[in-house]
N, C-alpha and C positions, 0 to 999 in steps of 0.2 A: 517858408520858415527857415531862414537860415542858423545852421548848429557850426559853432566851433570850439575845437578843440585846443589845446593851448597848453603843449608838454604836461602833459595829463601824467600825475603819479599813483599809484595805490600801492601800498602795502599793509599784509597782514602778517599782524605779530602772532609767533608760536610760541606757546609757552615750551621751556625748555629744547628750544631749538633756535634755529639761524630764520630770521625775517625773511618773509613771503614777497620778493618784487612781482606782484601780479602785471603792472603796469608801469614802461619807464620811461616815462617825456614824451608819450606818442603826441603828435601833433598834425591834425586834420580839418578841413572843412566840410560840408554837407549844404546840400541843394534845398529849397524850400520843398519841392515836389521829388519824386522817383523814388526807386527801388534800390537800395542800398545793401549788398550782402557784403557782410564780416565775418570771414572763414577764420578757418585755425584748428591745429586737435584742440581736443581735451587740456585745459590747464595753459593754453595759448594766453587769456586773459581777453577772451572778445564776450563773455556772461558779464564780466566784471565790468566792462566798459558799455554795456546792454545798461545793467544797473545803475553805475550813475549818469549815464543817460537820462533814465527813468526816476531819477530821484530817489530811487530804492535804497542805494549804498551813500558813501560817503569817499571826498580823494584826498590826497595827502600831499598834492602837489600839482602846479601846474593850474587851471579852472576849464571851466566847460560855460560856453556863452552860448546862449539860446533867444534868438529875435534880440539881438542886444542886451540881453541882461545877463548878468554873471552869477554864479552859484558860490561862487563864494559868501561863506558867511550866512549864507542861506539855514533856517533855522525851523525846526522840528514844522510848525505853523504854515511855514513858506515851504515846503518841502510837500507836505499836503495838498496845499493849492494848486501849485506844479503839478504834482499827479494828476489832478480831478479835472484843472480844466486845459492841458495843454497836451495830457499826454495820453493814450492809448496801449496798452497790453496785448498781447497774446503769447502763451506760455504752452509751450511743451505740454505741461499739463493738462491743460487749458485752465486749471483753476477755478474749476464752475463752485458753485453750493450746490453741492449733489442732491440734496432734497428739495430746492427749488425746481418751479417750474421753468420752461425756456425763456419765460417772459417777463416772470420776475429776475430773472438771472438779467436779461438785459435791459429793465427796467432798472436795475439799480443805479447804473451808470448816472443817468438823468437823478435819479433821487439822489444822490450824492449832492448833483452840481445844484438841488433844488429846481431843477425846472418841471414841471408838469409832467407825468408818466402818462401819456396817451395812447392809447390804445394803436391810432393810427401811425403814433413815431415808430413802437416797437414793430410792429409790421412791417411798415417799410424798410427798418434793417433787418429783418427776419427773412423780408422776399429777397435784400441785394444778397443773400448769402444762401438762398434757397431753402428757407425753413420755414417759411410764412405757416402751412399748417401743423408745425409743432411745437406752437405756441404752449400750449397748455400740458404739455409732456413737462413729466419730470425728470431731470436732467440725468439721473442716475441709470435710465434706461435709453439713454443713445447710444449709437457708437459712438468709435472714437472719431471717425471723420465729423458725424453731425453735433458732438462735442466741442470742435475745434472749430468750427462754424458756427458757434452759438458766440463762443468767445470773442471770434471777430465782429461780430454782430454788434456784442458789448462793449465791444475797446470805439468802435466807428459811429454807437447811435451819437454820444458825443461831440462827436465833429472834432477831432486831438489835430493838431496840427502834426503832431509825432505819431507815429505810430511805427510802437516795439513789437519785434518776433522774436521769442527766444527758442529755437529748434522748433516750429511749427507742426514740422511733419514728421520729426524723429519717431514718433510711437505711431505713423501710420505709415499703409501701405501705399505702394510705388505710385498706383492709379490715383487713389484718395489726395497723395501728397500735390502729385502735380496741377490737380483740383484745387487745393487749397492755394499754391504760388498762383495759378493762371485769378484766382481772386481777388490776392494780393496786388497782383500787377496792377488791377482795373483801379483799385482802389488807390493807387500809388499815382494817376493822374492826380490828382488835385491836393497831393497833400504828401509827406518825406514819410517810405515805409522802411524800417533800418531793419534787416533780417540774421539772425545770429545763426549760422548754419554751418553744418561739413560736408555737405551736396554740394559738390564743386560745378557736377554737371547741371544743377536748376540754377544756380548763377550766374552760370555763363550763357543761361538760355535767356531766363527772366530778368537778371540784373543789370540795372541799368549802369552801375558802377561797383566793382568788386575789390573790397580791402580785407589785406591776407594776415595776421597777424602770428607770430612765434616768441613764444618765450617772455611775453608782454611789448615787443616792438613792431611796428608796421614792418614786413619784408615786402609787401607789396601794393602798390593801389593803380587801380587802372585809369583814373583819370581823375587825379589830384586837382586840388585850385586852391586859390587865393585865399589868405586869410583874411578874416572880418577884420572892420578898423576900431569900428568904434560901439562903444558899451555902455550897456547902465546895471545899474543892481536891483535884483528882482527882489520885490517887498511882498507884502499879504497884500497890498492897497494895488498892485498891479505895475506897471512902468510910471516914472516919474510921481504917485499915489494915485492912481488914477483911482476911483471907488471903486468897489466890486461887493453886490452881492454875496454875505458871507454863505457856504454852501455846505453841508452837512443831511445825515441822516433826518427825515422825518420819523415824527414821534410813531408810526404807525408801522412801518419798518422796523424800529426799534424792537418795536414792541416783539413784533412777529418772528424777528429773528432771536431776540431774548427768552421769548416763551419756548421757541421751539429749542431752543438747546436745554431746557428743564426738562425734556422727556425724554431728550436721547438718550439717558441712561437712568430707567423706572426703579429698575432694582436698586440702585446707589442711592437715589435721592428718596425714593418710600424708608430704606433703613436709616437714611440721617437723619430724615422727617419724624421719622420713632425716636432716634435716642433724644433728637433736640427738643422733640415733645415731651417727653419724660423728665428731661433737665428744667427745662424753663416753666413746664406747670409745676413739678415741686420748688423750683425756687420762690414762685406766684405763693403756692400752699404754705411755704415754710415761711417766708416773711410773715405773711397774716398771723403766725404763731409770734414772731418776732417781736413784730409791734404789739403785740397783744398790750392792751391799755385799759385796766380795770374800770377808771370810769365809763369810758365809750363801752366798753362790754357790758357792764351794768346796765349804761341807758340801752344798748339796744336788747339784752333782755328782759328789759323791763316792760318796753313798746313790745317785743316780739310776744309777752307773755298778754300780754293785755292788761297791762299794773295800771292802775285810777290814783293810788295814791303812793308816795312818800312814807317810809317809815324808820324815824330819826331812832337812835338811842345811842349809848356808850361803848366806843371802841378800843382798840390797846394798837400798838404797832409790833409787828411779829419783829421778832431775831434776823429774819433775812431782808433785805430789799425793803423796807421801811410795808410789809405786806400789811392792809388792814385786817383785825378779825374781831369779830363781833363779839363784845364782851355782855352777859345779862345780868349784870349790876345796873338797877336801878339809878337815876337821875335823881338832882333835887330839883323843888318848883322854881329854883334859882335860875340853875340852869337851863332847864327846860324853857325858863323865859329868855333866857341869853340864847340859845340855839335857835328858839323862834324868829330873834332879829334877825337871824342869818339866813334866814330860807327867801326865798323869793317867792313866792303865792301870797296870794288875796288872802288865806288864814290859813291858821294854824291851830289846830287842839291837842290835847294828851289822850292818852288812854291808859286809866292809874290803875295799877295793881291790886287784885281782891287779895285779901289777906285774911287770916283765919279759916281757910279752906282747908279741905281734904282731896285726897287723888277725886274721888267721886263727889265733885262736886254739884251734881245737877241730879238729886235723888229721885226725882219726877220719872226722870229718863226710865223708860222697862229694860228689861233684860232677859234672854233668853234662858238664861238658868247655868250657862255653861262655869264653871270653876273659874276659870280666866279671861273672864269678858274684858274688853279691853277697855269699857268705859269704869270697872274696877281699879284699873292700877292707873289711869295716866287721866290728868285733868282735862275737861272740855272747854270748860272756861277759864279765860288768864287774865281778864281785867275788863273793867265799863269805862263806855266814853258818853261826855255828856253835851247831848247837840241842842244846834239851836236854831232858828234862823231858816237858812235855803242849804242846811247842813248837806241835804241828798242831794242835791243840785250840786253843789258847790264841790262836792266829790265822786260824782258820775255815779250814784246807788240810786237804785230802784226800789220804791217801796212795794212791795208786790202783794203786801193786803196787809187793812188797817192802817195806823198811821206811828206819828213817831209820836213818846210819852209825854206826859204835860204834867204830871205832882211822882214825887217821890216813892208812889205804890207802884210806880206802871215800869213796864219796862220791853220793849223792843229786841228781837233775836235775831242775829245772822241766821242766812239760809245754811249754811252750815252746821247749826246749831238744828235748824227746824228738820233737815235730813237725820240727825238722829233718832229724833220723837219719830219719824216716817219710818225709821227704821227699824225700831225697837219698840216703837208703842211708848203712851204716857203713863204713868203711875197715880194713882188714885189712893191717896191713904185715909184711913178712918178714925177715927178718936183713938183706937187700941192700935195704932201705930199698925195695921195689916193694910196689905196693898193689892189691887188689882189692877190690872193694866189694860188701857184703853187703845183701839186703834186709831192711828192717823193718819191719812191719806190727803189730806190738801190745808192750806191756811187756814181753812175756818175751822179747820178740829180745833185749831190750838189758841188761836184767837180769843180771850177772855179766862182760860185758864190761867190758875197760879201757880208760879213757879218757888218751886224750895229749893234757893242754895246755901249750901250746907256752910252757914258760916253763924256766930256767934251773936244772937240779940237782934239779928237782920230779919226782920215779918217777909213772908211771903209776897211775892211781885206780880204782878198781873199783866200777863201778855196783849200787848195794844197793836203788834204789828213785827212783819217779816221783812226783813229788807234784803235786799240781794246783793252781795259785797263783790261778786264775781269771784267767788271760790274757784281756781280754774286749776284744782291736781286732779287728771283725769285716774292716775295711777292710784292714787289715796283713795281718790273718793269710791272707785269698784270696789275697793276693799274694806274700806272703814263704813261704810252705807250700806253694807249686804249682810248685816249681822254675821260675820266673818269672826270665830274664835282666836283668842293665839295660841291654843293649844292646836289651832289646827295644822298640819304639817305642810300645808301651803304657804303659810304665811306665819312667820314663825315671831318670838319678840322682838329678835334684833327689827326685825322688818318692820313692825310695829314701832317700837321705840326707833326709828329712823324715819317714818311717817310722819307721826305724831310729833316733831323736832322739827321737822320741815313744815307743819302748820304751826306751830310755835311761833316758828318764823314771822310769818308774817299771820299776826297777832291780831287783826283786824277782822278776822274768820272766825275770831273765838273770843272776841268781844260782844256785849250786852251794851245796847246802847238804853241811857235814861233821859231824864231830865236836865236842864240847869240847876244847879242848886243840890244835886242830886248827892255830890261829895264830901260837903259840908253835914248832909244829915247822916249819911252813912259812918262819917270818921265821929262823929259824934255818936253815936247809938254804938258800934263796936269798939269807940273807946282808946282808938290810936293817933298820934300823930299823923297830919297829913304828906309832913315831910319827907322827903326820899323816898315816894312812892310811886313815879313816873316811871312809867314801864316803855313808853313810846311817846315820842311826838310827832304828827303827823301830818302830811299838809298834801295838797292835789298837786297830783303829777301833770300838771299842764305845763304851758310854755314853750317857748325856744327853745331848740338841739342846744343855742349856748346857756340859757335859762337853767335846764335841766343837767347839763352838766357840772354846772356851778353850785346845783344843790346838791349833786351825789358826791363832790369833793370838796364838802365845807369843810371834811378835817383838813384841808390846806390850807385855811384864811380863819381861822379859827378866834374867836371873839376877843378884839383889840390886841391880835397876834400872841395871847397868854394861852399854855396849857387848861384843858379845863379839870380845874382843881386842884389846880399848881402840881401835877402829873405830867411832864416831860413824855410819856409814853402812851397817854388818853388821849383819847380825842372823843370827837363826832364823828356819825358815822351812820350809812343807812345800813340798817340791819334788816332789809327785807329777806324774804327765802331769796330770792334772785343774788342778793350778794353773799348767801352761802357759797353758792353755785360756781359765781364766778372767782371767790378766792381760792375755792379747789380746783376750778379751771385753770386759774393762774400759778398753781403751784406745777399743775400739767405742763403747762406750757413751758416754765420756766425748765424743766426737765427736759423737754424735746431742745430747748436752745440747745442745752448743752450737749447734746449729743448731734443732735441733726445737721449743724455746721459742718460736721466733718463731711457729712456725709456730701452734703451740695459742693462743698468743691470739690468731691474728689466727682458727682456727676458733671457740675458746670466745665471741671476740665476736660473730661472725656467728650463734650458733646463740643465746647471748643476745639478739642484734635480734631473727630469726626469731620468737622465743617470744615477748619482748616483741608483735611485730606479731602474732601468732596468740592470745593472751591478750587484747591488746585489741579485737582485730576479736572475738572469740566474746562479749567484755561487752558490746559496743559493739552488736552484732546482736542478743544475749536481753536488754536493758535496758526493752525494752516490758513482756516477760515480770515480768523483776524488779521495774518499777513496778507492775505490776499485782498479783505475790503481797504488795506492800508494801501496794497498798491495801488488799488485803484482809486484813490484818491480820499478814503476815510479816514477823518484827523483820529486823535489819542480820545476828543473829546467823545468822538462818537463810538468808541471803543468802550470807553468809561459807558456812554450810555447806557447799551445794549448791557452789559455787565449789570452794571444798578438795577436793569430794569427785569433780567433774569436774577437774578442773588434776590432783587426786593419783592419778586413776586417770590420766591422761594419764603423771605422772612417773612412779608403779611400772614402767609399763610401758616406758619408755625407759631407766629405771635399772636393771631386769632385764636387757634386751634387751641395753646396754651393755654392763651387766658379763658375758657370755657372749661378746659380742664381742673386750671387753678378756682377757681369759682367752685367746679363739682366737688376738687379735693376738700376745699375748705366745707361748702354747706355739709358735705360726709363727716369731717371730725366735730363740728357742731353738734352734728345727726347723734354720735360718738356720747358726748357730751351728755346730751340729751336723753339718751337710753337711757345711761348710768342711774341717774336719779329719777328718768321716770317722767319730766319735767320740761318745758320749752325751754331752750338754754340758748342764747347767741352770744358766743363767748367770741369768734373771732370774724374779720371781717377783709373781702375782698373788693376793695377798694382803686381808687385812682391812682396811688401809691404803687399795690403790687402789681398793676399792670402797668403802668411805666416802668417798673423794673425788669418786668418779662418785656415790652420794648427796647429797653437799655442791653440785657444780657443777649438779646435776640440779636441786635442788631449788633455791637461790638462784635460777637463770636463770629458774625458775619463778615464782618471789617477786615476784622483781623486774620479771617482765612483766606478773604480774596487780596487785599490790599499787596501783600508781597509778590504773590505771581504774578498780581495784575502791573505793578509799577516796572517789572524786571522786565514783563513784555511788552510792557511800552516806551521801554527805553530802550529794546533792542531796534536793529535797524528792521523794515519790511523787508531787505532779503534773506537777512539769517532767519526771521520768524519764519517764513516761507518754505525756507530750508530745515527749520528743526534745528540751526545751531541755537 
């Protein structure tokens, strides 16, 4: 391998000082084979011309031609290549991976160039250099001799045509050193070993030719020669593009050395692992607040409560945010048929308002005798609907004894209803208006009994059947089913009257179902218009997620795009308890927006610092490492790798961990949510959304803490990295 040199220049610029001539016009040849030593003190310029020897540095003048090719011009890519497959190392240091084994340490060489790590290569450089059984030692517990003999090990399994010494033996002793030249020498039959040294005496022993350098100029060489004639330019593709297998780290190296620098330092990376967990699951938490989207929260607590059906009526638009809220004004049967067209279900029915009632509407009901029974002050019943058809079917009820009415006498109770008589017993009255009260304990007590509700000219009704509406307030129903007073001091009236508002709600619980036909003899016999008496319209919650969303926000498409009732501020609108829920949910959340932004970026920024300072401290501390697999031949790429694959095992694992947190955050302020009224509530939701965005925050904060170390130390050269400038 013949090297020539060719008025070779370097300098380095001082800032605020006079330019560094390290090297000035030297100009020399070298032999394909022998042992080569280049003396000089300290500051002579023979490291520097080591380096761009080795591809490590850069020169400023003059070129350096290697088997004919010239380094001119030579660029980041080709400068790589040069390292890996032409040139060989050994450093003062020796520059191992101290936590590597011996084997991986001279395994790598080969995984670089990509060829086969075999068991039997590494061995046989392990036995030319005497280390065959310290194969499996980790490198941090040799000496410094069997150190500097791993090294060589690694610079030679390659087969370099060059092979660099920079002070070999400087850090050993006399015995060990001359161990390590008489190595050098054997090795220097079959290939050019260049030794950078100030042991005048092993050069003059071992050396086969000796150049003396001072002040950056040759003062001496012992047996000069001829200079090369003729040159090409070294490419990635090889002389004249000859192909080459492109050579680089495998994924599995990658990996191992990337993992392993995520443990070097437990402490650093378990506290950024906390703050960045804490950042990015409340960012996860707080979005879901963010987006909060009253229909989609409706529908899913409507499915989360176990709702069967739809229950339409008249709305207003709040003062802020166009907010819906349930206005209880009555509908006419105008519009109740104009809101019908809008729904999407198989059918639709009403449920009309009883009128001429009393708080105590169901005088049957017994009573315990207490002062302030609660079925005294607040009504049980709020309206009849009149079925017909596969009515039970068609709305997911259960008739659970008897059936549904067929003439205008009969009439059908929610189980709602029938837990009261369980509760309190039935009333039995007599010609002189006295009453005794009967027990009930299952459907047939009540089945064929007649019901008295207290309304005007209206005869007595005759109970034909229980249906089951799925009444599902487990909070209500402990309470309002256990003949519970309000005088009691448990359960006081606000508690009550906020119960009894929330069954209101959804109206379907305390409806009486009749007959067809049933409305017409009622408004006839008590005597009122049937107009403006639609309390609900209602229809079966089946359907598509888009189906059912479409019906919980008819007030946005609202009939032939007109107000209803030429009311700019009314609409449509499900009034079920669930959209109580969620419009007080949504005034919650709307509360946290405004406050909770501040707080996310003032965390998003802190865990961005964090990562930032924990990103750079990890480059900042493996940059020896990283200069050292550059000198041996590992592009930028495979720098990048190892990186990505240490920072991306850092972020999966915080982006996981997040999003699990974000998820617990959220199902907890639901939880929250929920308490409050007593009630299943799924007001917000963690979605695909907010975990892309803990992916997006995750990964930027990551970007952006590695990317600047990382590009600063990939643009510096492999001998400053090396060095720590």
């Amino acid at each position: 391998m013949a090297v020539s040199i060719e008025k070779l220049e370097k300098i380095y610029k001082v800032k605020g000082g006079a330019d560094v001539r390290a090297l000035k016009g030297i100009s020399f040849n070298l032999p394909d084979t022998g042992m080569v030593f280049v003396l000089g003190k300290s500051g002579c310029g023979k490291s520097t011309l080591l380096n761009i020897l080795g591809g490590l540095d850069c020169f400023d003048g003059g070129d350096v031609i290697i088997d004919g090719r010239s380094a001119k011009g030579r660029g980041a890519k080709e400068s790589d290549r040069y390292r890996n497959e032409y040139v060989g190392f050994v450093f003062q240091e020796n520059n191992l991976l101290e936590k590597e084994s011996v084997k991986s340490n001279v395994g790598l060489a080969l995984d670089l160039q990509r060829l086969k790590e075999t068991a039997d290569k590494v061995d046989a450089a392990l036995e030319s250099v005497g280390l065959k059984d310290y194969a499996d030692r980790k490198c941090n517990r040799l000496s410094g001799g069997q150190k500097q003999r791993v090294a060589i090990a690694r610079a030679i399994i390659k087969s370099p045509k060059l092979l660099l010494c920079d002070e070999p033996t400087g850090a050993l002793d006399s015995e060990t050193g001359e161990e390590i030249f008489a190595l050098l020498k054997k090795i220097s039959r079959d290939r050019l070993v260049v030794v950078v040294s100030h042991d005048r005496e092993a050069a003059e022993v071992y050396g086969d030719r000796v150049i003396e350098l001072k002040d950056g100029e040759i003062i001496s060489d012992s047996a000069p020669q001829g200079m090369a004639a003729e040159t090409d330019t070294f490419t990635r593709d090889g002389v004249n593009g000859g192909k080459k297998k492109r050579a680089g780290l495998r994924f599995v190296r990658v990996l191992r050395i990337g993992s392993g620098y995520i443990i070097a330092r437990p402490v650093r990376m378990i506290i950024c692992l906390i703050i960045c967990l804490i950042a990015f699951s409340s960012v996860g938490a707080a979005d879901s607040v963010y987006a909060f989207d009253r229909d989609r929260a409706l529908m899913y607590t409507m499915e989360n409560r176990g709702a069967l059906i739809y229950e339409f009526g008249k709305g207003y638009y709040g003062s802020e945010n166009d907010e819906i809220i349930f206005n209880a004004a009555n509908i006419s049967r105008e519009q109740a048929d104009e809101l019908s067209s809008l729904i999407k279900a198989g059918r639709s029915d009403c449920i009309i308002e009883m009128r001429d009632v009393v708080p105590n509407n169901m005088l049957n009901v017994g009573w315990d005798g207490t002062e302030h029974h609660v079925l005294l002050t607040y009504s049980a019943v709020t309206g009849y609907l009149e079925t017909s058809g596969s009515f039970c079917r068609d709305y997911g009820f259960e008739i659970l004894s008897g059936r549904l009415p067929e003439n205008t006498g009969e009439v059908a109770l929610p189980l709602y209803l029938f837990e009261f008589f369980k509760a309190y017993g039935y009333r039995i009255y007599t010609d002189d208006l006295q009453a005794s009260a009967v027990s009930v304990n299952d459907y047939g007590d009540l089945i064929g009994k007649s019901l008295k509700l207290n309304i005007r000219k209206l005869p007595e009704l005759t109970v034909t059947g229980i249906i089951d509406t799925r009444f599902n307030y487990l909070k209500q129903r402990d309470k309002l089913f256990n003949a519970v007073s309000a005088s009691d001091g448990s359960y006081t009236f606000e508690d009550l009257s906020s119960d009894m508002y929330l069954v209101g709600q959804d109206c379907i619980h305390s409806t009486v179902f009749v007959c067809d036909g049933f409305d017409k003899y009622y408004s006839e016999i008590a005597g009122h218009s049937r107009e403006d008496n639609v309390l609900r319209v209602i229809a079966p919650f089946t359907g598509s997620a888009a189906d059912k969303l479409e019906n919980i926000g008819i007030y946005k498409t609202q009939f032939n795009n007109l107000p209803v009732g030429g009311n700019r501020n009314v609409c449509y609108t499900v009034t079920n308890c669930s959209s109580k829920l969620i419009n007080d949910a949504g005034r919650l959340a709307k509360t946290i927006n405004e406050y909770a932004v501040y707080g996310l970026l003032v965390l998003i920024t802190i865990a961005a610092l964090f990562v930032t300072y924990y990103a750079s401290g990890t480059i900042d501390e493996k940059s020896r490492e990283i200069g050292i697999l550059r000198a041996l031949g590992a592009s930028r790429a495979d720098v990048i790798k190892i990186t990505v694959c240490e920072h991306g095992i850092f972020t999966a694992a915080a982006f996981a961990i997040s999003s699990v947190l974000g998820l617990a955050c959220t199902a907890a302020l639901n939880a929250s949510f929920s308490q409050v009224e007593g009630l299943a509530v799924k007001v917000l939701q963690f979605g695909i959304r907010q975990t892309a965005l803990i992916a997006a925050v995750a990964v930027g904060a990551i970007v952006l803490g590695v990317a600047i170390p990382l590009i600063r130390l990939l643009k510096a050269k492999p001998a400053d990295v090396m060095a720590g400038r």
